[in-house]
Structures are given as C-alpha cells and as structure tokens.
Steps between C-alpha positions, in 0.01 A plus 500: 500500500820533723345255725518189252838617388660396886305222582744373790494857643151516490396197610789581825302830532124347522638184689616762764150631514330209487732367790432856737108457454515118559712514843239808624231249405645233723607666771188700555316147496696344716493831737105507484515101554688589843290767569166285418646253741589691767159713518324171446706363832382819746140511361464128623601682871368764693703818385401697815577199745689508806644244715675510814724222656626460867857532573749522748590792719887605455481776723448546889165716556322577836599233696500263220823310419557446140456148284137542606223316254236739332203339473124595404197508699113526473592859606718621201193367300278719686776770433474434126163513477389760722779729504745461273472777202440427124423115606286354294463083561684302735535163498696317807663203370570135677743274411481074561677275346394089488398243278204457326298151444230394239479110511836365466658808375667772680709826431729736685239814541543838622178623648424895501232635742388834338206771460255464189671859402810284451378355148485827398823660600710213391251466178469145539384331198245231510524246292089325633293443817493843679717713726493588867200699617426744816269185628809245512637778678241620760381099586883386485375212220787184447499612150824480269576699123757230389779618216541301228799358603327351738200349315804359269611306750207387734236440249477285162424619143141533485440519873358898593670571841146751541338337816763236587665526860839528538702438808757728668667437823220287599227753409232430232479778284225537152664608200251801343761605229829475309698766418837595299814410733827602454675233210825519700395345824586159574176456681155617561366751630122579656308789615260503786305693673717743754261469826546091414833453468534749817314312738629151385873583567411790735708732414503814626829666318535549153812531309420708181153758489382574133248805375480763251519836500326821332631825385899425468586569138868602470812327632533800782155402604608174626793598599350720736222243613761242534650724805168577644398157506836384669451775705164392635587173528846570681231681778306181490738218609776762640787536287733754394328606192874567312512066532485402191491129565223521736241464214507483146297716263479366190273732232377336098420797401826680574674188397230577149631827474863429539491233203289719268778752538771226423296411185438842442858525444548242329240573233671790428838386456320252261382771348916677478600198323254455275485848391881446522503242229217720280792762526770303339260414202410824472867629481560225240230608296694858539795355420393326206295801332824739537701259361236461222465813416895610517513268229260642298593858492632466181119400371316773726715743309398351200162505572507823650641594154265387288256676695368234725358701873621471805164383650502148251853413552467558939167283430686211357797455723266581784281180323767315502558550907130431566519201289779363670356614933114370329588109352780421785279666766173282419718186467686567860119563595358237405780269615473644853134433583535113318847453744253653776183318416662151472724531798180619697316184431804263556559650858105471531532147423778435742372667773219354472635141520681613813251670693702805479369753721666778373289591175799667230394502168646748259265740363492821256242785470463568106455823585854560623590292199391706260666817628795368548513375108332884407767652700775263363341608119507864602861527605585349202343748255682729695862285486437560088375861570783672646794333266261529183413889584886583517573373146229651259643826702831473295515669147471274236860600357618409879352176476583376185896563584458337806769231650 
C-alpha cells in the first residue's frame, strides 16, 4: 500500500487531521464551559428583573433648578404596583449599615429591609432555618436571614445560629435562617423584614426600587419599556424626561440578552476556527492522495492494462484516503474529549477550593462529536475521490508513459 511506502508523509497527513479534530474538540469545550457558566450565572437572577436607582437632575425643569436628588417614595410603589404596566413583583428595598453582636463577637453587617417576593427575585439560596414570610412582614417581626458570612464570623463550629439573637444598632433581632452571601464581601450581610427595618430607622425615601416584569421578550421590548418607565417616573418627581441622570434603569434581562448575543458570537467563531483547522487536514489529506496517486500512474496504467476496472483501482486509493481521515480522526477524537474531560474536573476542583462563583467547566455533547469526526471521514473519501477518479480516466498506454 502507498500509505506504508511514505510513512513520514503519512503520518504529517493524519497528524494534521488528528490536530484539526482535536483543537474543534477543545475549543467547543471550553466555549460550552463559558456558555454553561454564564447561563448558570443569570438563572441564579431574575432574568425579567428591573431596578431603578435615584439620581441627580442635570437639567432645569418647571421651576426646578438642576443637581436636584431623585429619590423614591411610598407613592412610586403604589405606582408600580397599581399602575405601572407588565409589573409583576415589587420589592422596595432598605439599606442600614452597623455592627452586629453575639457574645463577645461582632462583625461589620449590612442590613437589607425587603419584601418576602425579594427571595425570589434575587433567588436567594438557603443554606437552613427558613426565609422571610408575608407574617414577618404584615406584624413587622425583629427577625433576621443571616448570610453565611456572617454565621462565619459571629458563631462557633457547631453552634446553629437558628434561634439565637443577634444585635444590630442596639436592636435585638432572631436569626430564622442562613442563606448564600456573596464570597467577595468583606463582611456580612442580613435580611429583614422591610416594614421592620422601615420603622426602626424610619425611613421614608428609598434609594433603589426592585420588581419584575411580564411580557418583555426581545431587546426592543425593553428598550421601549425602559422609556416609558422613565417617562412615568419623570411625571412623578418632575423632571425633564430626556435627563438621563435623573434615574437609572438598569434591566437583567436585557443585560441576559445582550451577553447571549456576545456568546452567540462567539460560539460561532469557535465554530470558524475549528472547522478552519478540519479544513487544513482535509486539504492535506487532498494533497497527499494527488500526490499519491501522480506517482502511481505508471501502475494504474499497468493495471488498467492487465485488465484490472476502474471501479477496484478508485476503491483502493479512495481506501487509502478513508484510512488515513478514519485512524487520525478517532485519535484527534478521542484526545479531545480526554484534554476536555480532565481539564473539566481540574477547574471543578479549583473552583471549588475557591468558592468560585462563576461555574466554567468545559464540556462536549457526543453528539456534535460524532458529526464532526463523520463529516471529517466523509470529506476525506471525497479528498481520494476526486484525484483517484481523474487517473483511471487516462488510457492505459497514457499512463504507463507517464513522467
């Protein structure tokens, strides 16, 4: 066989597969990995969530000089609720920061007054105890759902923080829960009950309202919301409504959208290069077969001659391709989804250690796999095909004189 005969060639041939399969391999794992990650980020948020954030006028509007603080009221709540189109849940949010005491231990804390609905727009993730409840809500309970940055520092191994007391800024509160904080902050961080923490600072103005929304599927969508909210809202505290730094609307799901299309695009020009580097083996499988066969003219005519057909001599240089696209291809294959599988658990590993929150592990679907070796075998057969089907054309008397 002509194969065995250039064993450098060859093996530069199959390597060149094996290399085109192996970087598609890896770069579609590491592009699902990011995707994984990424889609594993936004489904721990509210897609559909809105939040809007007082400013500072910029512009001069009825009377009203500019430099002017936007803040919210009880009555853009009412607006949200009761007006507002496509609103779903709103949940008003207080801010207070202070230390928190159990025995002789204390911690920076920052305490958040919300709505039970809060727990489920920001998906909060309890770790035991329980969450806030409309009851904690409606009789203003001194009730606390710690993070567990929080229980780290106030309470010793093998101490349960469920039914201790806590105090903040003087206050007593009872600590029903523990959820998952944020590993970045350098503190803790609590959640109480909205109508609690309201009427222990009193305050009346809030900087930042949070709810969801129904019915806004496309990028335009919120676009268009986005201008009707800061429209209605412009109306409500008297501002010129082209201000953009009067408030700040800040959408997750556009934000969702916008990244999906970013990785959208970037799948697919994972995708270009892998097919990209498929492309050059496939050339050099060309490459190598019309080489192959140039050199055996001189034995097609021969064959041809001595009345060998067409049909078996295309079927063994054609063999000869597949043979080459079929061994290379599996090896590539198979050295792609161990590179994948093993860097996948090592990145597991570390990011577990770290408390990553960002989950990217690089994975492969078999499925696309598989085609992507088929299709690699196929074009191939057809690299052999086309060079092969040329020569057994040429007379026998032709191919025996041939230089």
């Amino acid at each position: 066989m002509a194969l065995s005969r250039n064993k450098l060639r060859t093996f530069l041939t199959g390597f060149a597969i094996s290399w085109g399969i192996f970087i598609l391999i890896v770069l579609l794992a590491a592009g699902n990995g990011i995707m994984n990650g990424i889609s594993e980020e936004f489904s721990d948020q509210s897609k559909n969530t809105y939040m809007i954030f007082g400013g500072e006028t910029s512009k001069p509007f009825k009377g009203h000089g500019i430099n002017r603080d936007i803040w919210f009221t009880d009555k853009d709540i009412r607006f949200l609720e009761n007006e507002a189109q496509h609103v779903d849940q709103v949940s008003p949010t207080i801010n207070s920061n202070g230390f928190a005491y159990f025995g002789d231990k204390s911690c920076s804390v920052n305490m958040r007054g919300v709505r039970p609905v809060f727990q489920s727009i920001s998906n909060v993730d309890l770790i035991e105890g329980r969450l806030l409840n409309e009851r904690d809500e409606k009789q203003s309970e001194k009730v606390a759902l710690i993070d567990d940055a929080l229980e780290k520092h106030l309470f010793d191994n093998g101490i349960s923080p469920i039914g201790q007391f806590i105090i903040v800024n003087g206050i007593a509160y009872k600590v029903i829960g523990v959820y998952e904080g944020d590993p970045n902050s350098s503190g803790g961080g609590a959640l109480v009950p909205f109508s609690t923490l309201k009427k222990i600072t009193n305050q009346s103005h809030y900087w930042m309202l949070r709810f969801t929304v129904k019915g806004l599927e496309t990028k335009e969508d919120n676009e268009a919301y986005t201008e009707y909210l800061r429209t209605q809202l412009a109306h409500l505290h008297e501002f010129d409504p082209n201000d953009m730094s009067a408030v700040y609307i800040r959408s997750t799901q556009e934000e969702y959208l916008q990244t999906m299309k970013i990785f959208n695009t970037f799948e697919l020009f994972i995708w270009i290069i892998g097919f990209a580097m498929l492309a050059s083996g496939i050339v050099g499988v060309s490459n190598i077969m019309r080489i192959t066969v140039k050199e055996r003219t001189n034995e097609i005519g021969i064959r041809k001659a001595l009345g060998a057909k067409s049909r078996s001599i295309l079927a063994s240089i054609v063999t000869e391709s597949m043979i080459i696209t079929t061994i290379f291809g599996y090896i590539g294959m198979w050295l792609g989804m161990v590179v994948a599988e093993v860097s996948g658990n090592i990145l597991k590993t570390i990011q577990e250690g770290n408390s990553v929150t960002l989950n990217i592990v690089p994975s492969i679907d078999i499925r696309i796999v598989i085609m992507a070796t088929a299709l690699l075998i196929v074009c191939g057969v057809l690299a052999g095909f086309f060079p092969a089907r040329n020569a057994v054309r040429i007379k026998p008397i032709e191919a025996m004189n041939y230089r």
